[in-house]
MDAnalysis code that builds the backbone (N, CA, C; Angstrom):
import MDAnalysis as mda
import numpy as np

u = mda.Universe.empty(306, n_residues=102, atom_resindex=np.repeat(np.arange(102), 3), trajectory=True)
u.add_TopologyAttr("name", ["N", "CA", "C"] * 102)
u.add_TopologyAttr("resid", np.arange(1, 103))
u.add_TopologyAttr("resname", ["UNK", "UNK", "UNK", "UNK", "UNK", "UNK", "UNK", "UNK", "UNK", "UNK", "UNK", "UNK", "UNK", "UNK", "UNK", "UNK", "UNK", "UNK", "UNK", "UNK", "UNK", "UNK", "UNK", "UNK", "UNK", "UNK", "UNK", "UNK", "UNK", "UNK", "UNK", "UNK", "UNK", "UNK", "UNK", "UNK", "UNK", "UNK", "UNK", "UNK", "UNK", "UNK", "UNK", "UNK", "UNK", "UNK", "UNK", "UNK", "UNK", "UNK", "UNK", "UNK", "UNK", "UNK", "UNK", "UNK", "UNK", "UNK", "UNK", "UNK", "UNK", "UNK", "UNK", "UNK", "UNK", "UNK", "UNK", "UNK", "UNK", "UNK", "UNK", "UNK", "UNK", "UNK", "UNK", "UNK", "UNK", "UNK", "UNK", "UNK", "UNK", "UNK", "UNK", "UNK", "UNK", "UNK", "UNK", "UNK", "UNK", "UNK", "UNK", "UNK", "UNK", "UNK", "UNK", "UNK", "UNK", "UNK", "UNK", "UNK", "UNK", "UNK"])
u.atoms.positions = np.array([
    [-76.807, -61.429, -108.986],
    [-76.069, -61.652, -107.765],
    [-75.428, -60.360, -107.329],
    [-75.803, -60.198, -106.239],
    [-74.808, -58.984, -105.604],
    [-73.559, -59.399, -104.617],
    [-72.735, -57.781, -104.144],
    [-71.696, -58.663, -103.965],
    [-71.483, -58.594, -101.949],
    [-70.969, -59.636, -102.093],
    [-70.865, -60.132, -100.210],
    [-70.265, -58.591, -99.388],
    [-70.886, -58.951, -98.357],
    [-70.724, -57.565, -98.091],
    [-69.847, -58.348, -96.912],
    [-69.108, -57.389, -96.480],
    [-67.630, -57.788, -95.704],
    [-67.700, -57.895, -94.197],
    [-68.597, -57.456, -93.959],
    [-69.327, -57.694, -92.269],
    [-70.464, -58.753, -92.031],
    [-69.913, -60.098, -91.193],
    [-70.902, -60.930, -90.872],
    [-72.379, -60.322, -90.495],
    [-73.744, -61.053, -90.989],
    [-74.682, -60.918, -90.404],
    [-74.791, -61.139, -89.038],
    [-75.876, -60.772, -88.253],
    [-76.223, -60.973, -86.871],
    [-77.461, -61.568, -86.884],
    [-77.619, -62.868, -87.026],
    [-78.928, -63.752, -87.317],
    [-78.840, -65.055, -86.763],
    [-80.146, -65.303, -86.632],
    [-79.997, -66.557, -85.623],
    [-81.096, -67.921, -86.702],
    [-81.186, -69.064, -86.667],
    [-81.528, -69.980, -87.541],
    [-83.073, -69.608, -87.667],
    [-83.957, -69.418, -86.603],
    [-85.212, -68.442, -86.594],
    [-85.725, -67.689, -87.471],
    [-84.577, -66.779, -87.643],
    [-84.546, -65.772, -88.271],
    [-84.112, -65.540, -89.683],
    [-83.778, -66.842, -90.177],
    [-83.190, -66.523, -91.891],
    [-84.495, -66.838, -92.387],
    [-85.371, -67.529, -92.507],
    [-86.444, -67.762, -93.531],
    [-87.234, -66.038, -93.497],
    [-87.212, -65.370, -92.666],
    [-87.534, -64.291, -92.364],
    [-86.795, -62.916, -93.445],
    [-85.804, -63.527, -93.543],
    [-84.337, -62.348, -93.750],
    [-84.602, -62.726, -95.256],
    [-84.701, -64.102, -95.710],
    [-84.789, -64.476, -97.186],
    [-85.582, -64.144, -97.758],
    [-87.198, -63.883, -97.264],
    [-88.262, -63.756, -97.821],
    [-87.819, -62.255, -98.007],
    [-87.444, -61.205, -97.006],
    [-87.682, -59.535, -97.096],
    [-86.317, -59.800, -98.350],
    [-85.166, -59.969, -98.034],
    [-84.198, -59.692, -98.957],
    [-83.526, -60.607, -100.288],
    [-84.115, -62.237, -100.157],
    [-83.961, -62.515, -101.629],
    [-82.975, -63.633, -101.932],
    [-81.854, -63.073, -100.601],
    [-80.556, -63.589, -101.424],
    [-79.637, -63.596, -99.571],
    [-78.673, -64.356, -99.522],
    [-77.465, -64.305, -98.711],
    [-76.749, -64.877, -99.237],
    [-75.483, -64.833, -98.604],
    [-73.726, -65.104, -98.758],
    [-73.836, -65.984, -97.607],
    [-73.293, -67.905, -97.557],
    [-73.405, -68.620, -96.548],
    [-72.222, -68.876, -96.748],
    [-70.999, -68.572, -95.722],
    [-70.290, -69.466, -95.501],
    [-70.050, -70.928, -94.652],
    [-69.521, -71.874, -94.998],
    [-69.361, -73.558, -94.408],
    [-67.984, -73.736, -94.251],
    [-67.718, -73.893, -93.625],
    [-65.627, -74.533, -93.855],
    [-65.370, -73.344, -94.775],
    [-64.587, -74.243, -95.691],
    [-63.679, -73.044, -96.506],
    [-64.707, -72.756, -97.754],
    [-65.805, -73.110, -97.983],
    [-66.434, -72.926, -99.168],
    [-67.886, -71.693, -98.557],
    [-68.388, -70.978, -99.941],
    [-69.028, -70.200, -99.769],
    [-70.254, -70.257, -100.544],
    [-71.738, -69.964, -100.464],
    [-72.555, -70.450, -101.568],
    [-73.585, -69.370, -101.415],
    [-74.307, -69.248, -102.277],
    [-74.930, -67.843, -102.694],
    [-76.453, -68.432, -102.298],
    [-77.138, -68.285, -101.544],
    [-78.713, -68.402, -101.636],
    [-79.868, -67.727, -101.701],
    [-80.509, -67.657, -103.254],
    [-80.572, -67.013, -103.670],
    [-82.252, -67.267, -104.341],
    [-83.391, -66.348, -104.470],
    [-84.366, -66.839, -105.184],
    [-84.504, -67.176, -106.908],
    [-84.969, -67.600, -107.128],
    [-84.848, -67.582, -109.007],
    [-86.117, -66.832, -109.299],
    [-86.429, -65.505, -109.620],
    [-87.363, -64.848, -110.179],
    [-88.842, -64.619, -108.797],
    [-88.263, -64.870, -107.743],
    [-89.351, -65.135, -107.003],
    [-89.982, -66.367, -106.498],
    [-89.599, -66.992, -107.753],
    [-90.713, -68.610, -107.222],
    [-89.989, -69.342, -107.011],
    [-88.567, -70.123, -106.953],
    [-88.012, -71.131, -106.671],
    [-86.735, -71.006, -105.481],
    [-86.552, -71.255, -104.804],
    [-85.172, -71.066, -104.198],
    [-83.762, -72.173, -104.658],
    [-82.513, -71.766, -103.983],
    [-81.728, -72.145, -104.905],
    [-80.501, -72.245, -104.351],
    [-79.323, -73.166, -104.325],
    [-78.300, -72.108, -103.358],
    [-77.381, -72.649, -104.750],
    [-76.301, -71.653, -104.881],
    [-74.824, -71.834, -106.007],
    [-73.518, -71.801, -104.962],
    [-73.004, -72.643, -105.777],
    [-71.376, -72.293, -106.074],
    [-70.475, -71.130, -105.860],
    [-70.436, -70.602, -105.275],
    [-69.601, -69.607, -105.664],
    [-67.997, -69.789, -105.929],
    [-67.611, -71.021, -105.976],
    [-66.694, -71.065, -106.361],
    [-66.609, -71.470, -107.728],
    [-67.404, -71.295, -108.670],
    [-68.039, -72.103, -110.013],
    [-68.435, -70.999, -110.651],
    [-67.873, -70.462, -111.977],
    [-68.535, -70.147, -112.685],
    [-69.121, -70.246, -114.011],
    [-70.439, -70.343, -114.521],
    [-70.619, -70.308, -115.529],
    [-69.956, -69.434, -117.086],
    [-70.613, -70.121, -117.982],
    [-70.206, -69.319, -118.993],
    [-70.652, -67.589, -119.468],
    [-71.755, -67.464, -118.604],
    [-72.166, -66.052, -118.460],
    [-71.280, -64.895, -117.466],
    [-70.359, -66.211, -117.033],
    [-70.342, -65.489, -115.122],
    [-70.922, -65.481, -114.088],
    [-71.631, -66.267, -114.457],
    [-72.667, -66.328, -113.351],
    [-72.546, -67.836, -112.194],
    [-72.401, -67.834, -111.089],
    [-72.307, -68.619, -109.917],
    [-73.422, -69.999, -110.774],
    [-72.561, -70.643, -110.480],
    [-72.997, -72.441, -110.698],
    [-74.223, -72.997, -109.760],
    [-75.251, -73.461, -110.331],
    [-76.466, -73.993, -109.087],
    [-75.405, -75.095, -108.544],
    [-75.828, -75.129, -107.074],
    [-75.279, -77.024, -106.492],
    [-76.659, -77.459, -105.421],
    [-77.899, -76.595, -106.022],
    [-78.938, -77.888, -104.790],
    [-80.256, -77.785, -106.354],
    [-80.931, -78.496, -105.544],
    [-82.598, -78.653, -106.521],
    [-83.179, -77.193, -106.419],
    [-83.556, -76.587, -107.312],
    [-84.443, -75.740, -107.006],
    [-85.923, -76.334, -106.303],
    [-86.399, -75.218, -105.309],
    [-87.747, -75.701, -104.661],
    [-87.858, -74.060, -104.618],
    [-89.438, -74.411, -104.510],
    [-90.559, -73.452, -104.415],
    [-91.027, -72.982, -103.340],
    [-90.701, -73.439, -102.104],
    [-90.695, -72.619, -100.611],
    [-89.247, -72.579, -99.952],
    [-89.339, -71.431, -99.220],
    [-87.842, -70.845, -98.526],
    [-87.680, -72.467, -97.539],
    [-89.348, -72.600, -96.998],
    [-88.691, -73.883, -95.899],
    [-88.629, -75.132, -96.579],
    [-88.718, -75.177, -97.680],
    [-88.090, -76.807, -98.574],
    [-86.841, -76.125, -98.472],
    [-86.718, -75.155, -98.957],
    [-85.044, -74.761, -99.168],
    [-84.217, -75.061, -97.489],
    [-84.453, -74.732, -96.675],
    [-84.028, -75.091, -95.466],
    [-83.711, -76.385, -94.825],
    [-84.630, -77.026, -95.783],
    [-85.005, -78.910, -95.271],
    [-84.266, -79.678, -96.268],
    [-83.507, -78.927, -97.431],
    [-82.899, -79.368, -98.439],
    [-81.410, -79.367, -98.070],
    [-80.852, -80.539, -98.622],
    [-79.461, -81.256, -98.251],
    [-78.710, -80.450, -99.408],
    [-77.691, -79.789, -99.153],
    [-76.751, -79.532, -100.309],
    [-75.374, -79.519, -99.340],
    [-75.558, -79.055, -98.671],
    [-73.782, -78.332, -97.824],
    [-73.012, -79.422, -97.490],
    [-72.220, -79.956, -98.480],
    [-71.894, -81.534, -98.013],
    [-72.937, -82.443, -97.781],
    [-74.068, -82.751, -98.212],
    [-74.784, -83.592, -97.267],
    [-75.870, -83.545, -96.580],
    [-75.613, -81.884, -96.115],
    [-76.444, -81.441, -94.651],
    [-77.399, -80.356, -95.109],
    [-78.535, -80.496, -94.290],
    [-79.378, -78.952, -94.422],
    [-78.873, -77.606, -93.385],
    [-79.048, -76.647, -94.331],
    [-78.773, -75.153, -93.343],
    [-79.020, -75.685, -91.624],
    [-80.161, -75.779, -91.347],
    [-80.342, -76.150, -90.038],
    [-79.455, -77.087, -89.141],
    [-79.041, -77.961, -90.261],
    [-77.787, -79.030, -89.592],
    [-76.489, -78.583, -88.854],
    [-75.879, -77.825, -89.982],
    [-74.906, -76.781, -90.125],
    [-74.947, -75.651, -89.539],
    [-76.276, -74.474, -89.465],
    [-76.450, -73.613, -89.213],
    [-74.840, -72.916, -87.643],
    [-74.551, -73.319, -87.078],
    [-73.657, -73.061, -85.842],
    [-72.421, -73.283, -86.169],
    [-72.015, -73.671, -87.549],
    [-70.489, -73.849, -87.905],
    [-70.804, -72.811, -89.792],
    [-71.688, -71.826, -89.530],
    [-72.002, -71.162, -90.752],
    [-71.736, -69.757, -90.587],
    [-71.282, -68.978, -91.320],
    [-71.299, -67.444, -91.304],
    [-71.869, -66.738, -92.600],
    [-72.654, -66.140, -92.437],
    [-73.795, -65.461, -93.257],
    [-73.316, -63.863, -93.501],
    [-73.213, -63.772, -94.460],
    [-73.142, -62.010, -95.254],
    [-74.613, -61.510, -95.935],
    [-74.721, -60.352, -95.796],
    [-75.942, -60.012, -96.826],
    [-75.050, -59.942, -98.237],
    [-75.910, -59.821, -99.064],
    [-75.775, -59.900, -100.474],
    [-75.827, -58.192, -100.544],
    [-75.197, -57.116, -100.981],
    [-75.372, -55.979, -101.138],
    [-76.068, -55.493, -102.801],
    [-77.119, -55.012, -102.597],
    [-77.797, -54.987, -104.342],
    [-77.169, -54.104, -104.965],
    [-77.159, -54.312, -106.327],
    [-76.485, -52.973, -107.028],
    [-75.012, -52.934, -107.505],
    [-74.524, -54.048, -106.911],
    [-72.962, -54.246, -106.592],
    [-72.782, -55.738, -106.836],
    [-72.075, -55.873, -108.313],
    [-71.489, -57.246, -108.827],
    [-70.291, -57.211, -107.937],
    [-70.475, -58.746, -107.441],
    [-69.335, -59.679, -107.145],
    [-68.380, -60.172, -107.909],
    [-67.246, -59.874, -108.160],
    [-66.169, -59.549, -109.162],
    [-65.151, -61.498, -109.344],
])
């Protein structure tokens, strides 16, 4: 996991399956909660917790892993709702590589 970078993205719902495939990973914010979405090794997608951490340190899963970016899109985790549902009450950070989230 890298760490949220402090300037909102400029992206439109179009455009994230796009942004995920080149870069891997984003920072989604919803209301007051924040969740990391993120690939697992390439093949599965995934979104965590970031308010959760494991015993490694590492951000808590909270959806199913799936194997395409657009299951991941069509997948209910955010309360309930899919990205697309939500997408207009969401604010998106890139994930900056290289740089743990503390």
């Amino acid at each position: 996991m890298g760490k949220k970078a402090a300037e909102a993205l400029k992206i439109s719902y179009p455009e994230l399956d796009e942004y995920l495939h080149i870069n891997h990973s984003v920072y989604m914010r919803f209301g007051s909660k924040f969740y990391y979405i993120t690939d697992a090794n390439e093949n599965y997608w995934r979104a965590q917790d970031t308010s959760i951490r494991n015993h490694k340190n590492h951000f808590v899963d909270c959806s199913d892993l799936v194997p395409t970016v657009g299951e991941f899109l069509s997948l209910r985790f955010a309360n309930g709702h899919t990205i697309e549902e939500v997408f207009d009450q969401c604010t998106f950070y890139a994930s900056l590589s290289g740089e743990k989230d503390a």
